[in-house]
Backbone as JSON, one array per atom type, in Angstrom:
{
  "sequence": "XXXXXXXXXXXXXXXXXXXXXXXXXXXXXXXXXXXXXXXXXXXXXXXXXXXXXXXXXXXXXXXXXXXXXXXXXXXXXXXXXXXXXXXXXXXXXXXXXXXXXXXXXXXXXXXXXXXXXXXXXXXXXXXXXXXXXXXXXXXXXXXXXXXXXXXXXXXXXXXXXXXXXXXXXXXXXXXXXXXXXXXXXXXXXXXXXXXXXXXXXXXXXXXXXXXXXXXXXXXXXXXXXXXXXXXXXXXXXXXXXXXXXXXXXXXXXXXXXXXXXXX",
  "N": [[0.85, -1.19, 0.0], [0.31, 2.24, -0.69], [1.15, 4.88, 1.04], [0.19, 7.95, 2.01], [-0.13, 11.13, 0.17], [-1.29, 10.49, -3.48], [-0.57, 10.38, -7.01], [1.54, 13.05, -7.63], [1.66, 14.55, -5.34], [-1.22, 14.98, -5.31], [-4.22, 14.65, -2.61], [-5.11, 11.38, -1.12], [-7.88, 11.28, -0.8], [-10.29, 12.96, -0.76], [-12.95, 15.14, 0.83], [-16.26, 15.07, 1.57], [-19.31, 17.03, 1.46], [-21.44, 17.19, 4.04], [-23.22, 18.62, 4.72], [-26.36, 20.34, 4.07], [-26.85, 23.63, 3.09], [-28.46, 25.07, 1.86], [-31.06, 24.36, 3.34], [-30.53, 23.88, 6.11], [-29.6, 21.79, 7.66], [-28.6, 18.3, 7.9], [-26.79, 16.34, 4.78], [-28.93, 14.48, 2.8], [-28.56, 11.05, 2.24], [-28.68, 8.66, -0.73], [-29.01, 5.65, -1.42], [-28.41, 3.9, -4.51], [-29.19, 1.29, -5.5], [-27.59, -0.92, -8.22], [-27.0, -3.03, -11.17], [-23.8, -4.92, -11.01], [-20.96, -4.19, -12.2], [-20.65, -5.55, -16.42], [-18.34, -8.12, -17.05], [-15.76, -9.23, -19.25], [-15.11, -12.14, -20.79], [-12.61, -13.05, -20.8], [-11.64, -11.07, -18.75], [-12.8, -11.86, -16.42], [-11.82, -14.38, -16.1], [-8.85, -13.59, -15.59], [-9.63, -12.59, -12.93], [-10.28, -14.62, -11.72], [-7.79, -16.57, -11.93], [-5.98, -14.29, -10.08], [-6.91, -14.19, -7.88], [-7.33, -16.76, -7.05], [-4.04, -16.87, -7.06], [-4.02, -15.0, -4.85], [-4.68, -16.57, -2.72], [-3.39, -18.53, -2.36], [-1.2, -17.48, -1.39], [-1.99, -16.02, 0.88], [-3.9, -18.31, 2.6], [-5.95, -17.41, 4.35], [-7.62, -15.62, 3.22], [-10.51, -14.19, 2.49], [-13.45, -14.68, 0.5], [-15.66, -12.78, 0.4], [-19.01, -11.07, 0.2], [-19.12, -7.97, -0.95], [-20.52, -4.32, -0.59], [-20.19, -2.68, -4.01], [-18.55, 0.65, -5.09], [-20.26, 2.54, -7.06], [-20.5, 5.0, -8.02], [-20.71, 8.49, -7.58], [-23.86, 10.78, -7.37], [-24.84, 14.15, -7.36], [-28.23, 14.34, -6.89], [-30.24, 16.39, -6.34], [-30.82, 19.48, -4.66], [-28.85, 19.42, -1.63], [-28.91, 16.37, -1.76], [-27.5, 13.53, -2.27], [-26.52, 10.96, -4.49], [-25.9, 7.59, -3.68], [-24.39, 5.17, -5.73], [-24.84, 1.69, -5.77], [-23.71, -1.76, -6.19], [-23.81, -5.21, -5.55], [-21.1, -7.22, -5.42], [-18.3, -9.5, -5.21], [-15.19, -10.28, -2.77], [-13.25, -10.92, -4.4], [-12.98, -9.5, -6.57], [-11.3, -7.02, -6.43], [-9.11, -7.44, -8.04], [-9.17, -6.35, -10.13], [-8.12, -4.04, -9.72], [-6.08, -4.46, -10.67], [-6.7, -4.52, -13.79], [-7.77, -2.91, -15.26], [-7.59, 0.62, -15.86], [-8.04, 2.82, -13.76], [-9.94, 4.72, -13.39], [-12.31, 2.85, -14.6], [-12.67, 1.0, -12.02], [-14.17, -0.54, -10.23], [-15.15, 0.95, -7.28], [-14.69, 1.0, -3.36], [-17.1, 0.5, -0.91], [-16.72, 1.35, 2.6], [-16.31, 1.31, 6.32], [-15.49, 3.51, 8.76], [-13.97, 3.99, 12.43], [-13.8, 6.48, 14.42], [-12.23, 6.65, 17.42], [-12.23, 8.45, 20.0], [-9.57, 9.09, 22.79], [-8.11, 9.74, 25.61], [-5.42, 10.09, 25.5], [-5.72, 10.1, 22.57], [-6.51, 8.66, 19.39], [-7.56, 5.98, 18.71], [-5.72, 3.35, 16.93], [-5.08, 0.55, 14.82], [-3.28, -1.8, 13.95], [-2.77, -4.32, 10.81], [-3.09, -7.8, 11.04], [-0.83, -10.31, 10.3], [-2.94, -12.41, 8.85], [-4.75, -10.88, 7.71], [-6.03, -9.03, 4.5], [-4.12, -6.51, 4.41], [-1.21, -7.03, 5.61], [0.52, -5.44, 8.4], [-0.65, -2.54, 8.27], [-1.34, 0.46, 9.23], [-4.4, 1.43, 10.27], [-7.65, 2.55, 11.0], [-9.84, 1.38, 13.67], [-12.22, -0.99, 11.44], [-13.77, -1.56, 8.28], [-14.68, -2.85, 4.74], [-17.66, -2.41, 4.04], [-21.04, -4.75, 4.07], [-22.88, -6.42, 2.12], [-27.15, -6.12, 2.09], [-29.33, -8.27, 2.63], [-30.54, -9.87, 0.16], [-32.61, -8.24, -1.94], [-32.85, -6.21, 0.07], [-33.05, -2.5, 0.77], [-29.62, -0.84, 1.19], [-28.65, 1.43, 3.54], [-27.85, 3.63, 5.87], [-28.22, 3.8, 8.58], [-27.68, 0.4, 8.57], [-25.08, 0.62, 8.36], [-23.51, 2.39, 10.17], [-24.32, 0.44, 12.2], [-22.38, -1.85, 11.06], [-20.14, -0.34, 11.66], [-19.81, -0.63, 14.32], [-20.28, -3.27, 14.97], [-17.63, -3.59, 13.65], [-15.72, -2.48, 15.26], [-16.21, -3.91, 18.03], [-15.63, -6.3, 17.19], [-12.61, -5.67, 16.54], [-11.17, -4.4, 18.12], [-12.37, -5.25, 20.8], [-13.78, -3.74, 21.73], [-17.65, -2.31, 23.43], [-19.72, -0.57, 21.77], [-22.68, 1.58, 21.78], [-24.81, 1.04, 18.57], [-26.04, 3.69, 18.09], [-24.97, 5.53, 19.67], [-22.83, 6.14, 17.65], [-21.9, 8.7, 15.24], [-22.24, 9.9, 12.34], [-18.99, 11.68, 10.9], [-17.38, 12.34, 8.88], [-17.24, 11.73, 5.38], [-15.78, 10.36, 2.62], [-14.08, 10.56, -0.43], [-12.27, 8.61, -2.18], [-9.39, 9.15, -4.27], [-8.45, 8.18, -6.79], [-9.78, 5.45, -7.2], [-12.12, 6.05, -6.46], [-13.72, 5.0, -3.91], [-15.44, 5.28, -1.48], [-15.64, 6.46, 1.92], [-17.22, 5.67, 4.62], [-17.3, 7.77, 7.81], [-17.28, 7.69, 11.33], [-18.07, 8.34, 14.4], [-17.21, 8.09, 17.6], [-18.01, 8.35, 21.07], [-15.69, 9.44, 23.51], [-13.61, 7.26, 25.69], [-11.87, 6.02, 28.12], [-8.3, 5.34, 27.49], [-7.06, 3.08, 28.94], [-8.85, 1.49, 29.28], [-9.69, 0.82, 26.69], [-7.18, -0.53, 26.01], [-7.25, -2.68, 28.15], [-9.83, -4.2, 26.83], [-8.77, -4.62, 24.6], [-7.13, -6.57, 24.57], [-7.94, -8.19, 25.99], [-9.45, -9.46, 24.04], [-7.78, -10.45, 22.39], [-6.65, -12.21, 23.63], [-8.59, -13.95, 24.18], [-9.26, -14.99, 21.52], [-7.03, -16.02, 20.17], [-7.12, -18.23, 22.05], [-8.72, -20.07, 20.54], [-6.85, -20.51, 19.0], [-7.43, -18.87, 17.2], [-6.12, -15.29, 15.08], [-5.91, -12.46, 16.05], [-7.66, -9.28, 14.23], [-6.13, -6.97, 14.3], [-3.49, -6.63, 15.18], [-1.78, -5.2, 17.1], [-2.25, -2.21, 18.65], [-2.16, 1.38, 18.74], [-2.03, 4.93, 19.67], [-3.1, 8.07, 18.42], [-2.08, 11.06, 18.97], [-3.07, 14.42, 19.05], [-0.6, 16.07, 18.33], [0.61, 14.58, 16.45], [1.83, 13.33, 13.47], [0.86, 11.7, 11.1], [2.37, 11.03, 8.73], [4.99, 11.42, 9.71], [5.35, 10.77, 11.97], [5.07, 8.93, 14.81], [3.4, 5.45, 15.1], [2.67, 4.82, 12.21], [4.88, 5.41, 11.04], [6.25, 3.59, 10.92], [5.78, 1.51, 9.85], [3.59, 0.89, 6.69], [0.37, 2.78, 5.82], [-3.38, 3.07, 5.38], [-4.64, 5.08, 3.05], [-6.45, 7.26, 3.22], [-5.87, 8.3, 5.94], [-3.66, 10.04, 6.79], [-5.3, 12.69, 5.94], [-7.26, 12.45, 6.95], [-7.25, 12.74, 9.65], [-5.74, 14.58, 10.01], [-7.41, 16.56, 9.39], [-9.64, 15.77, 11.48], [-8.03, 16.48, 13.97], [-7.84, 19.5, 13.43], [-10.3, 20.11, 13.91], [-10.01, 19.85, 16.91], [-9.0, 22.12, 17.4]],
  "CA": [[0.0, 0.0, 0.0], [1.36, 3.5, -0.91], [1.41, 5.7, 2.18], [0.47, 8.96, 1.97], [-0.63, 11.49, -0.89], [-0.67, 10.07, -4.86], [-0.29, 11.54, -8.47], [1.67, 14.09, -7.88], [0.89, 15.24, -4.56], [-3.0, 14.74, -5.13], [-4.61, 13.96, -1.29], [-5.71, 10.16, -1.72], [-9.47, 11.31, -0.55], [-11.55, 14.34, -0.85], [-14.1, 14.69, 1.6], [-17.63, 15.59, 0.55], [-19.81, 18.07, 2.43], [-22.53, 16.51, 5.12], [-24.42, 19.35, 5.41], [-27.1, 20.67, 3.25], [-26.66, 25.05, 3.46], [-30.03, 26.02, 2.02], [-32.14, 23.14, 4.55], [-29.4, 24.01, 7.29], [-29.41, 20.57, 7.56], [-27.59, 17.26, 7.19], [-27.61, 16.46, 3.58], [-29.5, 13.31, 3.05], [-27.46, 10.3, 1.23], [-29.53, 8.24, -0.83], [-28.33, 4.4, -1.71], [-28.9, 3.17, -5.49], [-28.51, -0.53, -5.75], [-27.2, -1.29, -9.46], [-26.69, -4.24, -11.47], [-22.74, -4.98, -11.09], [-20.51, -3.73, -14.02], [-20.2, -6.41, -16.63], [-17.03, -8.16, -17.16], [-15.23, -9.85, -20.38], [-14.48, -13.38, -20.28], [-11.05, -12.49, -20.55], [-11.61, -10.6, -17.26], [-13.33, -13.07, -15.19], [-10.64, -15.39, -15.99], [-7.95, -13.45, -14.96], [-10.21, -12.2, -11.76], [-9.89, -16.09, -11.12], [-6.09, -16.24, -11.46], [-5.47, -13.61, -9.53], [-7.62, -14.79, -6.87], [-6.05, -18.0, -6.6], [-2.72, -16.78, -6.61], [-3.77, -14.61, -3.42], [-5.33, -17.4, -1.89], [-2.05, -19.3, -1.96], [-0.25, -16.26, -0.44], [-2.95, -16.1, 2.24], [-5.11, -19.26, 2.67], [-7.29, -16.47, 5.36], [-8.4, -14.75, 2.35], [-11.9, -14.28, 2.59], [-13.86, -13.86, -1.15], [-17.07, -12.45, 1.15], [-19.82, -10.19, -0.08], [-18.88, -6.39, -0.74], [-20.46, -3.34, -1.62], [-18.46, -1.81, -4.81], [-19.01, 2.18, -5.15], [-19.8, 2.5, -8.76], [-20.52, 6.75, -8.11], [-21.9, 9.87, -6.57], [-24.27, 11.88, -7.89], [-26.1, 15.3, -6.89], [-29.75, 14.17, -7.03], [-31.28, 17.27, -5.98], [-29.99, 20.03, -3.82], [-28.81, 18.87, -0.42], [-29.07, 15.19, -1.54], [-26.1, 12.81, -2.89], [-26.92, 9.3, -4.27], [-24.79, 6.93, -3.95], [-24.64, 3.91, -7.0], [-23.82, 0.95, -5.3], [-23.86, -2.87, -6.43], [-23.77, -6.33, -5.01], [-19.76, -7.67, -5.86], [-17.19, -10.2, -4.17], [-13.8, -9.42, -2.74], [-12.32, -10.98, -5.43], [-13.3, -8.51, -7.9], [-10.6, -6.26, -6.33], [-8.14, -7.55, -8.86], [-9.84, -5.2, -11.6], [-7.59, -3.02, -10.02], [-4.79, -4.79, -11.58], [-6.3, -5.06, -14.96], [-8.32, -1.49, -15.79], [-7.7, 1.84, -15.75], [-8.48, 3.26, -12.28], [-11.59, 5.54, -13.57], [-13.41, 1.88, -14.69], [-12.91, 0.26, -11.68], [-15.53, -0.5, -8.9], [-14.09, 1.58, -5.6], [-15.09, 0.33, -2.58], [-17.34, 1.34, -0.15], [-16.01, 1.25, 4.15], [-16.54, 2.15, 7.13], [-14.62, 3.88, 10.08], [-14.52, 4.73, 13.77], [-12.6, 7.74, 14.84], [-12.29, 6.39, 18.92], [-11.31, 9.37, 20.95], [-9.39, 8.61, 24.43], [-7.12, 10.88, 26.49], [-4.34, 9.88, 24.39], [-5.98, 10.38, 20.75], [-7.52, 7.94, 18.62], [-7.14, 4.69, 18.29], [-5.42, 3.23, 15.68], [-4.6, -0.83, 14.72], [-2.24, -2.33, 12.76], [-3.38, -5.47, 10.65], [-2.28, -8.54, 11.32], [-0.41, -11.04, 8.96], [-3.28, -13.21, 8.26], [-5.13, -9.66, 6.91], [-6.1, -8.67, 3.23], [-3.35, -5.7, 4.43], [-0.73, -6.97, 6.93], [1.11, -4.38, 8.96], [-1.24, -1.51, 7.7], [-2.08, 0.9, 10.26], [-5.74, 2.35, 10.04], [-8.57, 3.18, 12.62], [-11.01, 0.55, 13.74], [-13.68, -0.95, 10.42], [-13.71, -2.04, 7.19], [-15.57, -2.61, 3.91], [-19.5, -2.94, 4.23], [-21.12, -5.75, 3.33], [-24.62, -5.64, 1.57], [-27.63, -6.27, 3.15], [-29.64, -9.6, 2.39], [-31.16, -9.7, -0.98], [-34.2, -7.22, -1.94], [-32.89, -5.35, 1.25], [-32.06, -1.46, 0.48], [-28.39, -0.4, 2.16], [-28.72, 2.59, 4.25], [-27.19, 4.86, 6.48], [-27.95, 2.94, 9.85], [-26.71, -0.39, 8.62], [-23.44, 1.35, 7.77], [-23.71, 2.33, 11.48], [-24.55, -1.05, 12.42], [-21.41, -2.34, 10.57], [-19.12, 0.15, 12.01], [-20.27, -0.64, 15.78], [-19.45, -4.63, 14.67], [-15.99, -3.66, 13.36], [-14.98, -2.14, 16.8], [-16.44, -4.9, 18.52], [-14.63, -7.02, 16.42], [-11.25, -6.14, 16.3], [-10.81, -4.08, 19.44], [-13.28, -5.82, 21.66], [-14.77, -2.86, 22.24], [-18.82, -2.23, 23.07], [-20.25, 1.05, 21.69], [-23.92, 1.24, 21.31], [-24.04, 2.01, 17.07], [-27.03, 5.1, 18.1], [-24.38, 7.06, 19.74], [-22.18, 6.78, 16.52], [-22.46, 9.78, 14.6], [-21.25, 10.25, 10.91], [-18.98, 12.82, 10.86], [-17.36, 12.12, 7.67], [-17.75, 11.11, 4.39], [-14.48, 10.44, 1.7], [-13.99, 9.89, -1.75], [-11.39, 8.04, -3.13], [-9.32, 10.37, -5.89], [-8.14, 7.29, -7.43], [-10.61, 4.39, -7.6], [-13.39, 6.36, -6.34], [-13.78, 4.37, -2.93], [-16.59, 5.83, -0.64], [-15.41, 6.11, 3.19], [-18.05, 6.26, 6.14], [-16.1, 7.68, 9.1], [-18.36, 7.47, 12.57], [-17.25, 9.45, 15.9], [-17.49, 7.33, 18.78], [-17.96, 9.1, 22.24], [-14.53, 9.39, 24.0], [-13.73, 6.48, 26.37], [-10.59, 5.96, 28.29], [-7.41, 4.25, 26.47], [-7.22, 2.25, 29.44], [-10.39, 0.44, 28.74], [-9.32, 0.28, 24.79], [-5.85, -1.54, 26.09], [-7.91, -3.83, 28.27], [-10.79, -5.13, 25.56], [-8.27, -5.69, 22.84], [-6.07, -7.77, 25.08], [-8.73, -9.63, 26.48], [-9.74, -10.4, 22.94], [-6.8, -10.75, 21.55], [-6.19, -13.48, 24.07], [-9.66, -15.27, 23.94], [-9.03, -15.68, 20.01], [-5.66, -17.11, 20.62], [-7.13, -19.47, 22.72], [-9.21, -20.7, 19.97], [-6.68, -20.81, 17.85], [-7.57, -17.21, 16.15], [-5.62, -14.52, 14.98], [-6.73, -11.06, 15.93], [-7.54, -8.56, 12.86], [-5.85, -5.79, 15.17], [-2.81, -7.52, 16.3], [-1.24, -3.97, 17.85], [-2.88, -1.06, 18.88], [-1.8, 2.23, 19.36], [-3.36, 6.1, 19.81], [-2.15, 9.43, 17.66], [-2.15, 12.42, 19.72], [-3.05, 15.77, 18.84], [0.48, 16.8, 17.53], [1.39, 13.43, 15.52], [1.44, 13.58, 12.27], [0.86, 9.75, 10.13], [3.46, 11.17, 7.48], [6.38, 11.69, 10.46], [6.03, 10.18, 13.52], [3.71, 7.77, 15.42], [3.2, 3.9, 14.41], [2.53, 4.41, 10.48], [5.92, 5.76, 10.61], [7.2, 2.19, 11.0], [5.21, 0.58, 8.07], [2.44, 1.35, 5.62], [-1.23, 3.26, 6.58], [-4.7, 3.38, 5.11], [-4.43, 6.15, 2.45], [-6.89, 8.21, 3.63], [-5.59, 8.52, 7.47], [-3.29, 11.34, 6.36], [-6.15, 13.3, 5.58], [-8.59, 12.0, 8.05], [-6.34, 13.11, 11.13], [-5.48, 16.25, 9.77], [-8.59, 17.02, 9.6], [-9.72, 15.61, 13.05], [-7.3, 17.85, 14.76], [-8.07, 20.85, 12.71], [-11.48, 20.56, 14.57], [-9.64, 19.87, 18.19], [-8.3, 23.59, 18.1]],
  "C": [[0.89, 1.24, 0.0], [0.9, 4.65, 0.36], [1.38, 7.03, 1.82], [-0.23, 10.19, 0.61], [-0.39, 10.7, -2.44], [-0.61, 11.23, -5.69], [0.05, 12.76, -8.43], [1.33, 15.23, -7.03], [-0.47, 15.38, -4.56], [-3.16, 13.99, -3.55], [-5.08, 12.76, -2.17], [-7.37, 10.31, -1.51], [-9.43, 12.54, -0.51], [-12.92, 13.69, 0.04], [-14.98, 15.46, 1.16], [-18.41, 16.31, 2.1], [-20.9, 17.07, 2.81], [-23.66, 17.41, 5.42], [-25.11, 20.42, 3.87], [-27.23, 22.29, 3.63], [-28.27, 25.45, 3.94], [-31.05, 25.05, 3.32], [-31.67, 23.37, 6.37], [-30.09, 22.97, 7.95], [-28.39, 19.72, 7.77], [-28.29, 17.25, 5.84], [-27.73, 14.89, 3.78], [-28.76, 12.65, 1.68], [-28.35, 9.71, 0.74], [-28.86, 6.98, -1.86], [-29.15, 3.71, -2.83], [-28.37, 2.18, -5.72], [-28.36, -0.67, -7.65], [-26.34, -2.33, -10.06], [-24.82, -3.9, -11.14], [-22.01, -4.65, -12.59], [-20.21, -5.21, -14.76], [-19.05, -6.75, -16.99], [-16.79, -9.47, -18.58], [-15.17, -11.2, -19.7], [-13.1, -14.0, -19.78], [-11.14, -12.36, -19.13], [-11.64, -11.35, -16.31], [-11.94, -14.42, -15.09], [-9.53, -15.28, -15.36], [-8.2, -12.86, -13.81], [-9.58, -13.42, -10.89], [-8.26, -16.42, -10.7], [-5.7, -15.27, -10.9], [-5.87, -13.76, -7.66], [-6.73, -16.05, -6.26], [-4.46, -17.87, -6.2], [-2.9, -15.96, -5.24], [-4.39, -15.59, -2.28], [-4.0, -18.42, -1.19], [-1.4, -19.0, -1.59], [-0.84, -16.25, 0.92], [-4.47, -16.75, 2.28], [-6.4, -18.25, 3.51], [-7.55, -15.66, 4.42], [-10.17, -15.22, 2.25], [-12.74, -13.97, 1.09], [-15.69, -13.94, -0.59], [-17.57, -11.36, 0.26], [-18.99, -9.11, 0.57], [-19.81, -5.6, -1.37], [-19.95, -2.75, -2.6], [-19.79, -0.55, -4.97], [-18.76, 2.25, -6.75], [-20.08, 4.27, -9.32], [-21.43, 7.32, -7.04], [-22.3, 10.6, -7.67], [-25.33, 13.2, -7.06], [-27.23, 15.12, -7.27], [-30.32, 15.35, -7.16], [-30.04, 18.28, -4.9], [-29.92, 19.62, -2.35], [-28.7, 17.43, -0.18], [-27.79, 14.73, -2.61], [-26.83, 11.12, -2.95], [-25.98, 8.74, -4.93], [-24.75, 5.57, -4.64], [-23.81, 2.95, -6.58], [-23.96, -0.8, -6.43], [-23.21, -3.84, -5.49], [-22.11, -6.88, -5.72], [-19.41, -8.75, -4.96], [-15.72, -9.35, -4.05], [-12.99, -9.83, -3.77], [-11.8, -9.7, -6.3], [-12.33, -7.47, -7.69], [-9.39, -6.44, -7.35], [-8.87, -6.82, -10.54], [-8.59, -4.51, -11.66], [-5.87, -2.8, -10.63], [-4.99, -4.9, -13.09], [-7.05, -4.14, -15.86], [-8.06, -0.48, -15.22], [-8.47, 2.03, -14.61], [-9.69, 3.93, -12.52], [-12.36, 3.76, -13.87], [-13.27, 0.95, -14.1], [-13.55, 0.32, -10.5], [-14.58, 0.11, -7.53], [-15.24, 0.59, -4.94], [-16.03, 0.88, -1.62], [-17.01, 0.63, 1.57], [-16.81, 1.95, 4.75], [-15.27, 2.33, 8.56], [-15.07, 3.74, 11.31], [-13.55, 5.34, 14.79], [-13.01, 7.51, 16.8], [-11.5, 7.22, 19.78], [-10.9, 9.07, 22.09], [-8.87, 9.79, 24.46], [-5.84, 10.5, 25.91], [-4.29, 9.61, 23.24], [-6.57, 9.45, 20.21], [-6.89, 7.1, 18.38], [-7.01, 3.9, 16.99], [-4.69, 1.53, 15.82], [-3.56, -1.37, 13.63], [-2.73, -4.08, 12.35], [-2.5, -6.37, 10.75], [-2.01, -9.25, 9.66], [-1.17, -11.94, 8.29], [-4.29, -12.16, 7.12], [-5.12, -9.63, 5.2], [-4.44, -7.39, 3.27], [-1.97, -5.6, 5.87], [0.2, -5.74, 6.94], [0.49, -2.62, 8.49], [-2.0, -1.25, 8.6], [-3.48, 1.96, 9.71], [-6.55, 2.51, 11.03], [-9.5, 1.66, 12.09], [-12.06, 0.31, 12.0], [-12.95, -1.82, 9.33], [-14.77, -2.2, 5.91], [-16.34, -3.61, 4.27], [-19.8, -3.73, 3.39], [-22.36, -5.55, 2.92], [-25.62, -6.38, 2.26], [-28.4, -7.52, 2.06], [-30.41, -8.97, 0.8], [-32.56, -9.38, -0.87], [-34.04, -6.17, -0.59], [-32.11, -4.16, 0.67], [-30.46, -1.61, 1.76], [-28.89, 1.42, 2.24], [-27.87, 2.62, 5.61], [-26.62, 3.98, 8.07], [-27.44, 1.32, 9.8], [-25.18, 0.01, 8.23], [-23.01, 1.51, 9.07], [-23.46, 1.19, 11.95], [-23.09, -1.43, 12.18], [-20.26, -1.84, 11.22], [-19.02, -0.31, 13.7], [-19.08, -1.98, 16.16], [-18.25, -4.4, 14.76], [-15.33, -3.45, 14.77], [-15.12, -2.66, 17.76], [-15.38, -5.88, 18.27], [-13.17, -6.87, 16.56], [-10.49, -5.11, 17.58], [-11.18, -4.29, 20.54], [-13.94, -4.91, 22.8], [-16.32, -2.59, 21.8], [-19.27, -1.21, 22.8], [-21.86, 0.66, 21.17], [-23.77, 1.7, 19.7], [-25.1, 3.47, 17.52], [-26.17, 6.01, 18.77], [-22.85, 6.96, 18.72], [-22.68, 7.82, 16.01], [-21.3, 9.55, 13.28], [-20.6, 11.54, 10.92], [-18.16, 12.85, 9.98], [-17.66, 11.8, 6.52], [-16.35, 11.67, 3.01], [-14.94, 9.78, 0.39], [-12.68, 9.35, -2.1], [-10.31, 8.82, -4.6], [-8.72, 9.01, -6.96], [-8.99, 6.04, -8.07], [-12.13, 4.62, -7.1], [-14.09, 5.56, -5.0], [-14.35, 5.4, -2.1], [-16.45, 5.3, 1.22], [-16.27, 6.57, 4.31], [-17.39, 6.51, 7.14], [-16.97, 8.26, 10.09], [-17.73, 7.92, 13.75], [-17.85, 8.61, 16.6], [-17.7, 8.77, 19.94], [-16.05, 8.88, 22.75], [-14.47, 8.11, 25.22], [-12.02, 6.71, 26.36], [-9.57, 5.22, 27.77], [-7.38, 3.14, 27.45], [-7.88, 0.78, 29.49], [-10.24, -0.18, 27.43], [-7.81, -0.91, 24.73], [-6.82, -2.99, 26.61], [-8.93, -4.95, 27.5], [-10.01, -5.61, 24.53], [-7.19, -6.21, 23.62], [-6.81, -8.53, 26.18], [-9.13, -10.45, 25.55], [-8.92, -10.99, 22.53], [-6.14, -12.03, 22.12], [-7.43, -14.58, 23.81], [-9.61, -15.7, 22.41], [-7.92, -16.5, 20.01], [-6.38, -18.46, 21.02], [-7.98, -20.47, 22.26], [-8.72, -20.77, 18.68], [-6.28, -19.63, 16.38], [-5.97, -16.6, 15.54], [-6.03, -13.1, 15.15], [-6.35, -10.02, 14.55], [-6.54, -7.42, 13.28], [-4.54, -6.4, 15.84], [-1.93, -6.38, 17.37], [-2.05, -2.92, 17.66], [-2.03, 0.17, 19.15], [-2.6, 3.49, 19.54], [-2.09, 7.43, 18.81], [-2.9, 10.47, 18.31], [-2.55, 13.6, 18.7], [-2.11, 16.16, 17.54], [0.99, 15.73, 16.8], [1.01, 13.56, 14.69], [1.58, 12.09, 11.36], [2.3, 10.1, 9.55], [5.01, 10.99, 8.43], [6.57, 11.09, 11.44], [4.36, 9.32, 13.71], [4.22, 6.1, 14.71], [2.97, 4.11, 13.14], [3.81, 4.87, 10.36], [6.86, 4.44, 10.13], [6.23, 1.33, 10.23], [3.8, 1.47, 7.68], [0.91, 1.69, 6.23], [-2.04, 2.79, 5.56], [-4.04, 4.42, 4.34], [-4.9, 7.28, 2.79], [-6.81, 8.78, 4.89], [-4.63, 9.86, 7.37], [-4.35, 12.43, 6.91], [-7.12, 13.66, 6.31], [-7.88, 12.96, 9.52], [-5.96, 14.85, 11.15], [-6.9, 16.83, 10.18], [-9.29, 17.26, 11.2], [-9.25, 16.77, 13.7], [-7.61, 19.09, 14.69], [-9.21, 21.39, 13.58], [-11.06, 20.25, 16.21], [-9.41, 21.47, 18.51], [-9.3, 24.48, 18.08]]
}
């Protein structure tokens, strides 16, 4: 994973506005399910070989249901709809074999976990789609059962899971709040990023090393195998834990930001 801004100094995400002026509002998102893009035979074939060869790199590859982000558009004023489809994780090897504008981004989710020593941040482990890649609590959303729209609060929902999941921390998802929303400048990848309430790091050391042992003891691997927190004044690009291997692209960006609204 490339660390940091692309093309030329381009940020890797652009964040999109949340709030609707004239309504003085939130602006309301609105989720279009659309057939999947079709693919050559050619394609599918080498989807397959590419698949396989990461399967044999990492038997814990998962080829689970994803959302892919196939656009945004301005519906109306104040409203954004977002064109999703039903995919697998395979299908990520597109992005080895088209042009970055025609290939399905992804859509995620976050969860920006404030303590008294900054926000919690994990590093993936080696059995991971991204080992040693530090990012915040989540991951990409999965779609909801067939004939079921995707909306806003399973996105919620999902993000609650993830931090359950890989920090064995409980947050109710109703006091998440969205307080992001990223684009992708490259593959067009659609990032939900969710504000937890603040909780002590204390508590965030203890849950992910109680989990991190009860998975062990069945064997597991935790998704999170190190934790750490980025302060205030750390910057991803210079110092902290992504200094010592590869981030999330959009954490740059994300953090900056964050902070920007601490002062």
């Amino acid at each position: 994973m490339t660390a940091g801004p692309v093309h030329g100094g381009t940020p890797a995400v652009e964040f999109l506005d949340l709030h609707d002026p004239a309504a003085d509002a939130p602006a309301r998102i609105d989720f279009v399910e659309c057939p999947p893009p079709p693919l050559s035979a050619e394609e599918r074939r080498a989807v397959d070989r590419h698949w396989a060869a990461a399967t044999a790199a990492n038997p814990a590859t998962f080829d689970g249901p994803v959302v892919a982000a196939l656009g945004l558009d301005r519906s109306a004023p104040g409203r954004t709809a977002l064109r999703w489809a039903r995919m697998s994780y395979r299908h990520r090897a597109l992005r080895e074999l088209r042009p970055p504008a025609a290939v399905p981004g992804s859509v995620y989710v976050t969860v920006l976990q404030p303590t008294e020593e900054g926000l919690v941040l994990g590093r993936g482990a080696h059995t991971t789609a991204a080992p040693g890649r530090w990012s915040l609590p989540g991951g990409g959303a999965e779609p909801p059962g067939p004939g079921s729209p995707l909306e806003l609060s399973l996105l919620r929902r999902h993000a609650a899971v993830e931090l359950a999941e890989e920090v064995g921390l409980v947050v109710a998802e109703s006091a998440l709040r969205l307080w992001g929303l990223t684009r992708g400048t490259r593959f067009g990848s659609i990032g939900f990023h969710f504000l937890a309430p603040e909780v002590p790091a204390a508590r965030v050391r203890r849950c992910h090393a109680a989990l991190v042992a009860e998975e062990r003891s069945r064997g597991l691997v935790p998704e999170l195998d190190v934790l750490a927190f980025t302060g205030p004044a750390a910057d991803a690009r210079r110092s902290g834990p992504a200094a010592s291997g590869p981030y999330a692209d959009y954490l740059p960006g994300l953090l900056a930001r964050y902070r920007a609204e601490l002062r």
